[in-house]
N, CA, C and O of each residue as an XYZ file, in Angstrom:
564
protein
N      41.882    -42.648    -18.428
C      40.784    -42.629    -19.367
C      39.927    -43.876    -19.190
O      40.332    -45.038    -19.195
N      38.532    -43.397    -19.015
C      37.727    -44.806    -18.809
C      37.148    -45.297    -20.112
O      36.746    -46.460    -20.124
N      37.027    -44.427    -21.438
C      36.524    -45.243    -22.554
C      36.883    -44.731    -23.795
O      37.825    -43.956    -23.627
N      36.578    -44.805    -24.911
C      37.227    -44.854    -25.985
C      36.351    -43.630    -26.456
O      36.785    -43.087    -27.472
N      35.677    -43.313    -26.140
C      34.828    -42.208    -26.268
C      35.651    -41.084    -25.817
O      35.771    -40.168    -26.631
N      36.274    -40.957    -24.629
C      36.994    -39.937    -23.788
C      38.544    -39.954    -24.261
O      39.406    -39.132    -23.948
N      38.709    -41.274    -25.227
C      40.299    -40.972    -25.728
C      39.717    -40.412    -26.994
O      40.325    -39.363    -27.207
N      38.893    -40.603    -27.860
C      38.793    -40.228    -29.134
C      38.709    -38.627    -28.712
O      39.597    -37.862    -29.090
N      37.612    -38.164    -27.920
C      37.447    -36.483    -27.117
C      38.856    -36.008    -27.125
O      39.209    -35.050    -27.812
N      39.458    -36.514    -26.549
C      41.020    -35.770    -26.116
C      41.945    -35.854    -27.403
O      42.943    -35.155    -27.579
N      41.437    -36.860    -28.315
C      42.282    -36.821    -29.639
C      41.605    -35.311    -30.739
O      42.214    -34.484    -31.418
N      40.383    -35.477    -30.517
C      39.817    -34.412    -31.339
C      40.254    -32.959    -30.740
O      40.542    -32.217    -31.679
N      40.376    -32.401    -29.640
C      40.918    -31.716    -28.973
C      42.655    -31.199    -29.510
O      43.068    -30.169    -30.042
N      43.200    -32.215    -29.154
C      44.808    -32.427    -30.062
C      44.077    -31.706    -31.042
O      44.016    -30.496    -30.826
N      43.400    -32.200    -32.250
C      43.161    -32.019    -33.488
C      43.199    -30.342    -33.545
O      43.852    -29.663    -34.337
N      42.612    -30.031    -32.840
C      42.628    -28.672    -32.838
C      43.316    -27.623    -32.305
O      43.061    -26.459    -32.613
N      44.210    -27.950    -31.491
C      45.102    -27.469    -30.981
C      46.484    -27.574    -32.336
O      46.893    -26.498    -32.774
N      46.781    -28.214    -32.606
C      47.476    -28.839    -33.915
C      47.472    -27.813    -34.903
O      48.390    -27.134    -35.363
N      45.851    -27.847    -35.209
C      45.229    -27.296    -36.264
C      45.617    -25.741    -36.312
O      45.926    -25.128    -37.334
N      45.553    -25.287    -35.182
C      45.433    -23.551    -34.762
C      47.112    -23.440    -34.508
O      47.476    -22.302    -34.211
N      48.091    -24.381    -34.577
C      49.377    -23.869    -34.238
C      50.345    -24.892    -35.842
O      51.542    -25.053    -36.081
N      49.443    -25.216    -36.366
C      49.825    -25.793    -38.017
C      50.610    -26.237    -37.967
O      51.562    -25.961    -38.697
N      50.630    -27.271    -36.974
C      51.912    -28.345    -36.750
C      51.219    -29.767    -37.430
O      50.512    -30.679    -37.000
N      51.845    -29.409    -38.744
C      51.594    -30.715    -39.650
C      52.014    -32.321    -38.906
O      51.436    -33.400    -38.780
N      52.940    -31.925    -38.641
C      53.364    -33.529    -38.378
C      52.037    -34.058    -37.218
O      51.157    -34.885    -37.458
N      52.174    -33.565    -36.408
C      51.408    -34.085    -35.031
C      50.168    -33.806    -35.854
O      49.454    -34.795    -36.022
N      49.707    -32.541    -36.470
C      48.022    -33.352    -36.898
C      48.125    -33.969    -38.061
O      47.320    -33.526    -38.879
N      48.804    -34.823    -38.458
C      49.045    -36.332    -39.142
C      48.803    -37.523    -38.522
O      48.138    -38.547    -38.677
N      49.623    -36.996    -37.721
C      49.871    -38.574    -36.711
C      48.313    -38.433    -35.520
O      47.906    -39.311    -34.760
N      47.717    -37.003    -35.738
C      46.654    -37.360    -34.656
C      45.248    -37.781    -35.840
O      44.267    -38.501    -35.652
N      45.679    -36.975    -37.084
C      44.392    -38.037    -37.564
C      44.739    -39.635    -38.007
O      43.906    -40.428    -38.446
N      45.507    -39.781    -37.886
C      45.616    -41.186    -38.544
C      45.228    -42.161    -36.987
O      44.751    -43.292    -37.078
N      45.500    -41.558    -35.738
C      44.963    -42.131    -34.397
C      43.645    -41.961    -34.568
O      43.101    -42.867    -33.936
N      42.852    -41.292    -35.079
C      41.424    -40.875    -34.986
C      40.885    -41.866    -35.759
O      39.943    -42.545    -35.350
N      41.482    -42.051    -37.044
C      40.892    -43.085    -37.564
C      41.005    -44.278    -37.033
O      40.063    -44.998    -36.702
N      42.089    -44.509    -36.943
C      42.325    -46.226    -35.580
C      41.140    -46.014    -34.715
O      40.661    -47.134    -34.531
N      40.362    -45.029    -34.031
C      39.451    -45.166    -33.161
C      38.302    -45.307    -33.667
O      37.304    -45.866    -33.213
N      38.540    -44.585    -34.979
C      36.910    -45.327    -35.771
C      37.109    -46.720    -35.932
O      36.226    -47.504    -35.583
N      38.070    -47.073    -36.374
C      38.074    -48.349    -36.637
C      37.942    -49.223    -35.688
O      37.262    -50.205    -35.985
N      38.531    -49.164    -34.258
C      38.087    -49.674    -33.176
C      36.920    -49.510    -32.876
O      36.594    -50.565    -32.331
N      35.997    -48.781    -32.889
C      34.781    -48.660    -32.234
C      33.551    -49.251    -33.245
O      32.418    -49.585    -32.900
N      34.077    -49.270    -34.453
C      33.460    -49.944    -35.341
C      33.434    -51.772    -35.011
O      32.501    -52.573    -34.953
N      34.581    -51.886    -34.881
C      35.029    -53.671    -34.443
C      34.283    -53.951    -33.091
O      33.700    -55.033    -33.028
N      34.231    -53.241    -32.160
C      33.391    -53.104    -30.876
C      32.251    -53.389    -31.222
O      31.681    -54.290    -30.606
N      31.555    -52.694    -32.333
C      30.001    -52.602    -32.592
C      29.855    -54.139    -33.280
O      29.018    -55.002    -33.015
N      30.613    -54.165    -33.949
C      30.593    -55.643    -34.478
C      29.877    -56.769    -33.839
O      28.913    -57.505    -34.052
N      31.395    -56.422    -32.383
C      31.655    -57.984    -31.836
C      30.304    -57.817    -30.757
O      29.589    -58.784    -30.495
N      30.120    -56.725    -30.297
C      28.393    -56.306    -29.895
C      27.775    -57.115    -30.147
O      27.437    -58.122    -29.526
N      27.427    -56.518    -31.704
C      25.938    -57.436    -32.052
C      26.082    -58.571    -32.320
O      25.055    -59.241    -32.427
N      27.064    -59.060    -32.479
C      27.531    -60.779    -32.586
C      27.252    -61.236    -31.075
O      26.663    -62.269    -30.754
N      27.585    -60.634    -30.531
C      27.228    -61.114    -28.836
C      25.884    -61.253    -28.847
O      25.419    -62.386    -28.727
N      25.211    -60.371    -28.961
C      23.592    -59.892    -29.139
C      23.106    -61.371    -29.900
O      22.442    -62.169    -29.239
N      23.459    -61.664    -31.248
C      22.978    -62.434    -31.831
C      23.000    -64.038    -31.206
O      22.110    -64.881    -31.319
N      24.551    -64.188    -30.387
C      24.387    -65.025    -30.445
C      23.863    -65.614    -28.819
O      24.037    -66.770    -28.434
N      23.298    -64.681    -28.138
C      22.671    -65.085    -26.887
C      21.551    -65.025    -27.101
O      20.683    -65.245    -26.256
N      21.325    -64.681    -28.403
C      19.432    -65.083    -28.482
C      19.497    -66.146    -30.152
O      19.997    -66.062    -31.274
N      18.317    -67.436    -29.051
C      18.506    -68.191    -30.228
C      17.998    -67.438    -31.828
O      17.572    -66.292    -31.969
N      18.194    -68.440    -32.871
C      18.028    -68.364    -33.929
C      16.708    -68.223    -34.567
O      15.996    -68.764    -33.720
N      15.899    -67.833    -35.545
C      14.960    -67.776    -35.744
C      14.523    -69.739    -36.459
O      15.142    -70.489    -37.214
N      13.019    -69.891    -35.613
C      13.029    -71.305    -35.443
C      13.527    -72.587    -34.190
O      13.019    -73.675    -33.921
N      14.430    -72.049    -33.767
C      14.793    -72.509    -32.672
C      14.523    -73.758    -32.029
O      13.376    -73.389    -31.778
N      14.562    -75.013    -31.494
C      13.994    -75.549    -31.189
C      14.704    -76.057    -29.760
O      15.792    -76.624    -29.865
N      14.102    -75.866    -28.370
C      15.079    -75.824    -27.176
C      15.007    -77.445    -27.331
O      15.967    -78.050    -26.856
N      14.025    -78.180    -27.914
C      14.820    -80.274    -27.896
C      16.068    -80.356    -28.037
O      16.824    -80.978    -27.291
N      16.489    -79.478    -29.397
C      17.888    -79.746    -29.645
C      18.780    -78.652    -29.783
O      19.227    -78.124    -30.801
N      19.013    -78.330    -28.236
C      19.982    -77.014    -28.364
C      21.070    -77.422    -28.879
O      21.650    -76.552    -29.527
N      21.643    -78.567    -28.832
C      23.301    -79.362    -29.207
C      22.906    -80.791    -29.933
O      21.953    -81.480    -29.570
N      23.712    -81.089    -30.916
C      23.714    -82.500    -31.085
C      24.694    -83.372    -30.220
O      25.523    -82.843    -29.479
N      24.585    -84.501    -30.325
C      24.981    -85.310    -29.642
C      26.489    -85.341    -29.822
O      27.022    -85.415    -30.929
N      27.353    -85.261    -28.297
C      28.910    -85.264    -28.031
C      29.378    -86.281    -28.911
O      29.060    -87.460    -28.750
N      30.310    -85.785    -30.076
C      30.693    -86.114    -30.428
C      30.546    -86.398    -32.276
O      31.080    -87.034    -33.185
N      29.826    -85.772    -32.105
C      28.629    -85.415    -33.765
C      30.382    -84.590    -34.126
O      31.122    -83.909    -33.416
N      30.489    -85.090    -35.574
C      31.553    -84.009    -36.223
C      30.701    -83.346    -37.129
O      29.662    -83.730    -37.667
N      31.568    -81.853    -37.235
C      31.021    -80.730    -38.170
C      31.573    -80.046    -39.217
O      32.734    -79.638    -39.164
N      30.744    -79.848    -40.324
C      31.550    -79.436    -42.033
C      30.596    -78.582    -42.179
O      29.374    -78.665    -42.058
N      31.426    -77.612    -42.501
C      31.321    -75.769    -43.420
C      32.277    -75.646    -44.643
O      33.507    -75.706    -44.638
N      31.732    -75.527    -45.317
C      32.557    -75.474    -46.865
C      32.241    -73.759    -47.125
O      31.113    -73.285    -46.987
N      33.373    -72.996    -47.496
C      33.655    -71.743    -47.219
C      34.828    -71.278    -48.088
O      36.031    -71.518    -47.992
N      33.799    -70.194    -49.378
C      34.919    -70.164    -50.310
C      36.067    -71.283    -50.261
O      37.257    -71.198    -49.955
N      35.111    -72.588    -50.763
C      35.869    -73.814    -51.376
C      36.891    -74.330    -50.451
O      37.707    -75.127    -50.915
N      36.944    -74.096    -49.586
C      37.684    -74.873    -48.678
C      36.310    -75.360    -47.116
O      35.289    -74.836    -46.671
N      37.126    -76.604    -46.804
C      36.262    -77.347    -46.184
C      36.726    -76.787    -44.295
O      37.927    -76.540    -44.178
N      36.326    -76.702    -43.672
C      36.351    -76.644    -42.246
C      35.494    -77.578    -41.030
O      34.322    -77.615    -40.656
N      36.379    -78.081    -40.762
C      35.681    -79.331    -39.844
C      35.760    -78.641    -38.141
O      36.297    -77.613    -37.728
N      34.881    -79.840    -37.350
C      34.997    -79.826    -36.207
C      33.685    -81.068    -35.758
O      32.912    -81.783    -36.395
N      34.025    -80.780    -34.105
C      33.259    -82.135    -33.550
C      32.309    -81.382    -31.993
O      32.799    -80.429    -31.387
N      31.160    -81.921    -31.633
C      30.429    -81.304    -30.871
C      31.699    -82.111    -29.309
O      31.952    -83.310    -29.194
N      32.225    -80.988    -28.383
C      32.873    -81.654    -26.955
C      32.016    -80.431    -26.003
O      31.860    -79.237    -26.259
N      31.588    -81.165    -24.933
C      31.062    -80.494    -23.874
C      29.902    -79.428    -24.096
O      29.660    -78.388    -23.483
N      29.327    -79.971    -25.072
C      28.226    -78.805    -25.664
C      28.642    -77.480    -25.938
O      28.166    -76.405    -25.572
N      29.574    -77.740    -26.619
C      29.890    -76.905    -27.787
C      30.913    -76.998    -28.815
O      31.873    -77.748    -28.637
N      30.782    -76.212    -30.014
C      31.465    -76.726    -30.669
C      32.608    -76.649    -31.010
O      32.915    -75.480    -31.240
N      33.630    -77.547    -31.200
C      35.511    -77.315    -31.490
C      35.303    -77.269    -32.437
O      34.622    -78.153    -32.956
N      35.815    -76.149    -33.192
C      36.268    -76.225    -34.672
C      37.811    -76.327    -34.890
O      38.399    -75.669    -34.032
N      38.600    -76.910    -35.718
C      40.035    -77.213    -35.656
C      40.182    -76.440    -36.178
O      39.536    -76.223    -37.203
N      41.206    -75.561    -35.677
C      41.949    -74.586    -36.360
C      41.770    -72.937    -36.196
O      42.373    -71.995    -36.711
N      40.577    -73.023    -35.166
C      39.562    -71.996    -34.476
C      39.319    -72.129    -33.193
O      39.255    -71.016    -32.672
N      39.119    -73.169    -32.290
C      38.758    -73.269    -30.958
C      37.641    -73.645    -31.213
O      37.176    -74.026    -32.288
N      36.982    -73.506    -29.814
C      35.414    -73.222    -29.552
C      34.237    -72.003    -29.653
O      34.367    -70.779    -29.666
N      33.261    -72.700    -29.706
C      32.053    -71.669    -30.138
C      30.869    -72.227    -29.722
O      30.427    -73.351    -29.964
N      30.301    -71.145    -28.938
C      28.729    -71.955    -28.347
C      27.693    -71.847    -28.969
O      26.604    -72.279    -28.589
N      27.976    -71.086    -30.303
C      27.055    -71.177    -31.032
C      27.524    -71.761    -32.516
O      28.660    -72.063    -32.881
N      26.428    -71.811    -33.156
C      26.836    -72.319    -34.891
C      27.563    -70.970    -35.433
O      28.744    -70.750    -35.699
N      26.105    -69.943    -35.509
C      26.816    -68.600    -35.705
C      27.942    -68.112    -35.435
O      28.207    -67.284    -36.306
N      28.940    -68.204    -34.507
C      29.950    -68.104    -33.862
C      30.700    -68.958    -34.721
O      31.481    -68.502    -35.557
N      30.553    -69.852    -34.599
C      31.683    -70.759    -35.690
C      31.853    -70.617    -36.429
O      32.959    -70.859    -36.911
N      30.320    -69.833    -37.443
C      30.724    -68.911    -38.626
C      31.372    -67.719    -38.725
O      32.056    -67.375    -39.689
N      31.211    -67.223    -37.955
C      31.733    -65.941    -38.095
C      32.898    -66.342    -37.355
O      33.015    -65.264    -36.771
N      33.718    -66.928    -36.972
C      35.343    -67.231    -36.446
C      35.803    -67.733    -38.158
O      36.958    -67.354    -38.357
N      35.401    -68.235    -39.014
C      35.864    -68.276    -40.099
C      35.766    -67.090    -40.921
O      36.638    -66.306    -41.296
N      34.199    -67.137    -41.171
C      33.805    -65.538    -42.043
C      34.384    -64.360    -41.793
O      34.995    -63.724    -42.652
N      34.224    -63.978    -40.555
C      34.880    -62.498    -40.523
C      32.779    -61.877    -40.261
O      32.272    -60.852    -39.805
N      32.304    -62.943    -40.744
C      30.826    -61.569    -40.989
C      29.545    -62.657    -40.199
O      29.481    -63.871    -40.003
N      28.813    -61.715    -39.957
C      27.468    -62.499    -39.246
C      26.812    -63.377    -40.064
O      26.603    -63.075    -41.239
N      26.545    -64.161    -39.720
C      25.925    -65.628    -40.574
C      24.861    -66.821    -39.537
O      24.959    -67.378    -38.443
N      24.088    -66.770    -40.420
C      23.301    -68.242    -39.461
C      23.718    -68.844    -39.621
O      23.534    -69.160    -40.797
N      24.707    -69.764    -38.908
C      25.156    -71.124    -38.436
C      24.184    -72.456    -38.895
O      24.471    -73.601    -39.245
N      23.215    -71.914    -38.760
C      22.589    -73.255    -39.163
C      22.350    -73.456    -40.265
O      22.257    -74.671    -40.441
N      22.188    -72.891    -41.163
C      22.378    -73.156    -42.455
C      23.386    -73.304    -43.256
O      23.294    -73.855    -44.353
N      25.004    -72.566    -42.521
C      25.999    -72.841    -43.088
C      26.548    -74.516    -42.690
O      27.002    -75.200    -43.607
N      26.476    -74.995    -41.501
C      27.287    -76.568    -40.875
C      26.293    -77.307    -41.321
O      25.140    -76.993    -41.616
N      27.073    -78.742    -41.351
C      26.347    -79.737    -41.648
C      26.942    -80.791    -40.116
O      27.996    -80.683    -39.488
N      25.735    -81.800    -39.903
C      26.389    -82.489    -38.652
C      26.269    -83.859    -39.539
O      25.458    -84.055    -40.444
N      27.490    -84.952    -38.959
C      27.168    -86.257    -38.895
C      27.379    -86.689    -37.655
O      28.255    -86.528    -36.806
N      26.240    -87.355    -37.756
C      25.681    -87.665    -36.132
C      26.635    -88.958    -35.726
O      27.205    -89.520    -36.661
N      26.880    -89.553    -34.132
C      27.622    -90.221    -34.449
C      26.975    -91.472    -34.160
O      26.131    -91.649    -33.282
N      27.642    -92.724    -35.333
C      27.033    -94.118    -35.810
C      26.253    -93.797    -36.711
O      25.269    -94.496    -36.952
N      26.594    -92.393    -37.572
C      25.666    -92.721    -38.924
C      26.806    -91.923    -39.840
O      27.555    -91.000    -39.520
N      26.669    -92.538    -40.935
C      27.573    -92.041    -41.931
C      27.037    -90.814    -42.942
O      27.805    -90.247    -43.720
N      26.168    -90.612    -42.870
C      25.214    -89.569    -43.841
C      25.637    -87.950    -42.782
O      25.789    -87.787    -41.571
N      25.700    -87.066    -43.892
C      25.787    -85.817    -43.120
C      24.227    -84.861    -43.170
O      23.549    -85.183    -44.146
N      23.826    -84.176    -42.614
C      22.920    -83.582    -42.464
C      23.138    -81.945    -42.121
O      24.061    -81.531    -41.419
N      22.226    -81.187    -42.679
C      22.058    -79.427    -42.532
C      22.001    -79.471    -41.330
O      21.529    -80.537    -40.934
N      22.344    -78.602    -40.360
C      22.344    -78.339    -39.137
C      21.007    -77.748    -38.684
O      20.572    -77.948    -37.549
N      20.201    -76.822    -39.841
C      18.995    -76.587    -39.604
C      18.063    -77.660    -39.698
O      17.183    -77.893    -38.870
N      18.319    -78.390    -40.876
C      17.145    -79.869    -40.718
C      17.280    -80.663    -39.663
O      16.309    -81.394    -39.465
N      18.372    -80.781    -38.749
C      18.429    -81.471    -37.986
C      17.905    -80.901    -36.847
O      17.550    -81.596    -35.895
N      17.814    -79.570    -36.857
C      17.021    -79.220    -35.225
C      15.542    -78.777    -35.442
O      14.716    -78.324    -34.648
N      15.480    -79.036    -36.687
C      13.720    -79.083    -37.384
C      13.188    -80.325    -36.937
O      11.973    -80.423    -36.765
N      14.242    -81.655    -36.647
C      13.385    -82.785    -36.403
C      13.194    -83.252    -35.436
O      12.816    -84.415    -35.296
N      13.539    -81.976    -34.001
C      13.208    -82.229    -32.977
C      12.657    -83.774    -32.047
O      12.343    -83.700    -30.859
């Protein structure tokens, strides 16, 4: 089978074969697979447009400051708990998450849901003690 399209086909198929010989058990167990494939193909579409989103910059954008400076640490406060990380190799580590080449990405490795990044992180730059919006900071190009 080359895609999830052609296993879900061959599951709906089952379905009916099942259906016409009223073998409860197996069309149980084949809809409850059917739904796993909605649900997979749904998570697919997801991680899609998260891809989508996050290879095209943000609205505003500014290519001066695609990254802050190595070593800038980063705070997202998220349903009341705090989540840090630090800019390495132009991009960002979040502890407890990995990496993410985008802000968005870093949000959504916590969230679960699509989010502008730049409005959720804050950076402190490094040799300054003040933290800053991640969007004001690539506003000041």
């Amino acid at each position: 089978m080359n895609s999830i399209e052609e296993l879900e086909s061959l599951v709906w198929r089952k379905i009916q074969i099942a259906t016409q010989k009223r073998d409860t058990a197996k069309l149980s167990m084949l809809n409850s697979l059917a739904a796993k494939l909605e649900s997979i193909k749904s998570d697919l579409e997801t991680i899609e447009q998260s891809l989508i989103n996050d290879a095209s910059p943000d609205e505003g954008f500014s290519s001066t400051n695609t990254f802050p400076p190595e070593g800038t640490n980063l705070r997202f406060v998220y349903k009341n708990k705090a989540y840090t990380g630090v800019v390495k190799n132009q991009q960002f580590f979040i502890y407890d998450f990995g990496f993410a080449h985008t802000l968005s990405r870093a949000s959504m490795m916590i969230t679960k849901n699509n989010r502008n990044g730049w409005r959720d992180w804050y950076f402190q730059l490094p040799g300054d003690s003040r933290w800053i919006l991640a969007d004001d900071w690539r506003g000041k190009g």
